[in-house]
C-alpha positions as CSV (number, residue, x, y, z in Angstrom):
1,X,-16.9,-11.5,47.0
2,X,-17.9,-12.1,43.4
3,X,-19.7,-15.7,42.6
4,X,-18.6,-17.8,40.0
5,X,-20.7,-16.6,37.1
6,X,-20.0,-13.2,38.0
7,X,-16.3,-13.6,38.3
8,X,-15.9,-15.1,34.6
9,X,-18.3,-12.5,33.3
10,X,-16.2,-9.2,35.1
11,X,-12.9,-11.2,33.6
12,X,-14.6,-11.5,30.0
13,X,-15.7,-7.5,30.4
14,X,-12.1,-6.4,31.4
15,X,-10.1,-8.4,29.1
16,X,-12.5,-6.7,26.1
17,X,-11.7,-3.4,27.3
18,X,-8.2,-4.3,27.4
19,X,-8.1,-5.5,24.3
20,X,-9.9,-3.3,22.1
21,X,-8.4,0.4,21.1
22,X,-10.0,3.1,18.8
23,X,-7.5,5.2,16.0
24,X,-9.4,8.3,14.8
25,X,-8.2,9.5,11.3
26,X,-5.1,11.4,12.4
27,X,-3.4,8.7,14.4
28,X,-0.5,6.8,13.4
29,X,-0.7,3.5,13.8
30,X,1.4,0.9,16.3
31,X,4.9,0.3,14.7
32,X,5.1,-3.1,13.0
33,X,1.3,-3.3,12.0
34,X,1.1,-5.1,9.1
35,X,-2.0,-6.3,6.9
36,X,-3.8,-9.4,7.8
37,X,-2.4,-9.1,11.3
38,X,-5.3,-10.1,13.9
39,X,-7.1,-6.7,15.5
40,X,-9.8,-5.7,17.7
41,X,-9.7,-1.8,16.9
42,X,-11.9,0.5,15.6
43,X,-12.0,3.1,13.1
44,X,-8.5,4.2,11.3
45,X,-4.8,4.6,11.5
46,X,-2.4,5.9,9.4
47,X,0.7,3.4,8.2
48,X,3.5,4.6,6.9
49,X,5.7,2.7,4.5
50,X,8.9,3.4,4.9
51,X,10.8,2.0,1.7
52,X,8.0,3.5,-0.6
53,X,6.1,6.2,1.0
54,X,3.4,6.8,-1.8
55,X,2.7,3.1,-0.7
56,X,1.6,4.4,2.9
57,X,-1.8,4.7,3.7
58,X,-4.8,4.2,6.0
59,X,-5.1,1.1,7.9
60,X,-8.9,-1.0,9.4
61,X,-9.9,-3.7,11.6
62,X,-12.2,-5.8,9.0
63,X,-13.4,-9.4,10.4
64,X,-10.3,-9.3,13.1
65,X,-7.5,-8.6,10.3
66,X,-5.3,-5.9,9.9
67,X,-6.5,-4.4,6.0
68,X,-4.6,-1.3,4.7
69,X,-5.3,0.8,1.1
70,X,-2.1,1.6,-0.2
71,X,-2.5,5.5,-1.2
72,X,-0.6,5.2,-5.2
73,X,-1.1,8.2,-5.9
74,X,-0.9,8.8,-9.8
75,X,-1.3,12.4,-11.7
76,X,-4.5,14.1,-10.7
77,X,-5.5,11.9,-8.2
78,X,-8.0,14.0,-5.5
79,X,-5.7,14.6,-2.2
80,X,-5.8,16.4,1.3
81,X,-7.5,13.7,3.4
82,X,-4.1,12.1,4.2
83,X,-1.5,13.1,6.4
84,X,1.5,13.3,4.0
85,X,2.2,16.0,1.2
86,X,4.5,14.7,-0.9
87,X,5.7,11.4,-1.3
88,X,8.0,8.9,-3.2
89,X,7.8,5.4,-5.7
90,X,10.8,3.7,-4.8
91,X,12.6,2.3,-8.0
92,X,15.6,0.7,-9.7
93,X,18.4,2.8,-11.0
94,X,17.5,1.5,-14.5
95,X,15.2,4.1,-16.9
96,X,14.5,0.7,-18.5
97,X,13.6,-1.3,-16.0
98,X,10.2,-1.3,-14.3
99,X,9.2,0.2,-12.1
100,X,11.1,3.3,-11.9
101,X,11.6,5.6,-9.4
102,X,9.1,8.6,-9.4
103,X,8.0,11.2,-6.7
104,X,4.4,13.3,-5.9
105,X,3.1,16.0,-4.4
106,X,-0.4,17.4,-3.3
107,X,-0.3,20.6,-5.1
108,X,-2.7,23.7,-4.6
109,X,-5.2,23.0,-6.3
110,X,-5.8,19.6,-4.4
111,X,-4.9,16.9,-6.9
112,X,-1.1,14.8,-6.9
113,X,1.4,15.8,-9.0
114,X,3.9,13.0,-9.8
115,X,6.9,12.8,-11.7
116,X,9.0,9.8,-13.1
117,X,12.4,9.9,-12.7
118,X,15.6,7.7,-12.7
119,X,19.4,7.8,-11.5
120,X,21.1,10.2,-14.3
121,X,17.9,12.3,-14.5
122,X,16.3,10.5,-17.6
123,X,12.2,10.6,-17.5
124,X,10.7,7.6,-17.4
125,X,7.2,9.0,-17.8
126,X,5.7,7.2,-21.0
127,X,7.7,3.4,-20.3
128,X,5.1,1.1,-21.1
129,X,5.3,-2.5,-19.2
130,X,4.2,-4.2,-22.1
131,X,6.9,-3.1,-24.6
132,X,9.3,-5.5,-22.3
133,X,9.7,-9.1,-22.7
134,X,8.0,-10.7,-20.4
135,X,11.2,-12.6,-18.7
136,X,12.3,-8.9,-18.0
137,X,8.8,-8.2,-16.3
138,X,8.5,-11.9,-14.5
139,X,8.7,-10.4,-10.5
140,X,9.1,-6.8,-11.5
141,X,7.7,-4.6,-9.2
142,X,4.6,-2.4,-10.3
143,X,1.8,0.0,-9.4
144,X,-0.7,-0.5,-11.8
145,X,-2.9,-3.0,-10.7
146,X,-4.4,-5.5,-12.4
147,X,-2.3,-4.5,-16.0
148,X,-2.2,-7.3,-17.9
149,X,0.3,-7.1,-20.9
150,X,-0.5,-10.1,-23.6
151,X,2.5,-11.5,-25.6
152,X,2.1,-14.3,-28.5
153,X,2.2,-18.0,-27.5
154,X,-0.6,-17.1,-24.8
155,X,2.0,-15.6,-22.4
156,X,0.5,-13.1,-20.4
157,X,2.1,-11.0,-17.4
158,X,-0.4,-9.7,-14.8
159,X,0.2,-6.9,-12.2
160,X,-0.7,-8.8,-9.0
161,X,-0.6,-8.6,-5.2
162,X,1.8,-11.3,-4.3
163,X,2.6,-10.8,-0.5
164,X,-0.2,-9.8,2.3
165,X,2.4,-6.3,2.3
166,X,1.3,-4.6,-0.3
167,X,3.8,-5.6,-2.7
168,X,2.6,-6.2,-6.6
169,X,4.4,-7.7,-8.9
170,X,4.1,-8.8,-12.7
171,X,3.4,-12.5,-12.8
172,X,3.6,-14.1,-16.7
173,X,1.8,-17.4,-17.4
């Protein structure tokens, strides 16, 4: 029979065991895993977005909280360390409203390949954010972090993470 002492100490041991897990770089991880969700695993897991799959990506325990890095892969990006091929930018149906739908693909020669597209099969490839008025880009989505477009009267719309999820938007002050 165990004493006291050791009692609470085999208890501690086994719920640590229990409680921690190990992803190596090819596992997926748990389904509903989100960012900033508490953790005790190590290494890596994959997570897969499934509205915006270019948004997937791979997934740490840092300081006991979920922390992912969104993949966004743009035009010669390096890729072949993740588990997906191709991917997609989800997007509105508009060709001039941000952000558009677009779609990439790890080609042979190792980089992404990305094109722009909307509904109609109009390119959206050169739509700059900062030709809009900023009312049309207050809570747009985008993917190009940290943009900051500058508009007279000190107005200035910044690219910013707004949810723990990933999601950036355009926020004008």
């Amino acid at each position: 029979m165990l004493n006291g002492r050791r009692m609470r100490l085999w208890i501690v041991l086994v719920l640590t065991a229990c409680g921690t897990s190990s992803y190596g770089t090819d596992d997926n991880c748990p389904a509903g895993l989100a960012r900033g969700d508490a953790c005790s695993f190590s290494g890596q897991c994959w997570r897969d977005d499934t509205f915006s799959s270019c948004m997937s990506g791979w997934c740490r325990c840092r300081a006991g909280h979920v922390t992912c890095d969104a993949l966004s892969p743009r035009n010669g990006d390096a890729c072949g360390d993740e588990p997906i091929e191709q991917c997609t930018y989800e997007g509105n149906p508009s060709c001039t409203t941000l952000p558009t739908s677009e779609s990439c693909g790890c080609d042979e020669t190792g980089t992404w390949s990305c094109s722009c597209f909307c509904y109609g099969g109009q390119t959206t490839c050169e739509v700059d954010p900062c030709t809009l008025y900023p009312q049309k880009l207050q809570n747009a989505f985008c993917a190009d972090h940290g943009r900051v477009c500058t508009y007279p009267g000190n107005t200035t719309c910044t690219c910013e993470e707004v949810t723990p999820n990933a999601e950036w938007q355009f926020v004008c002050r």
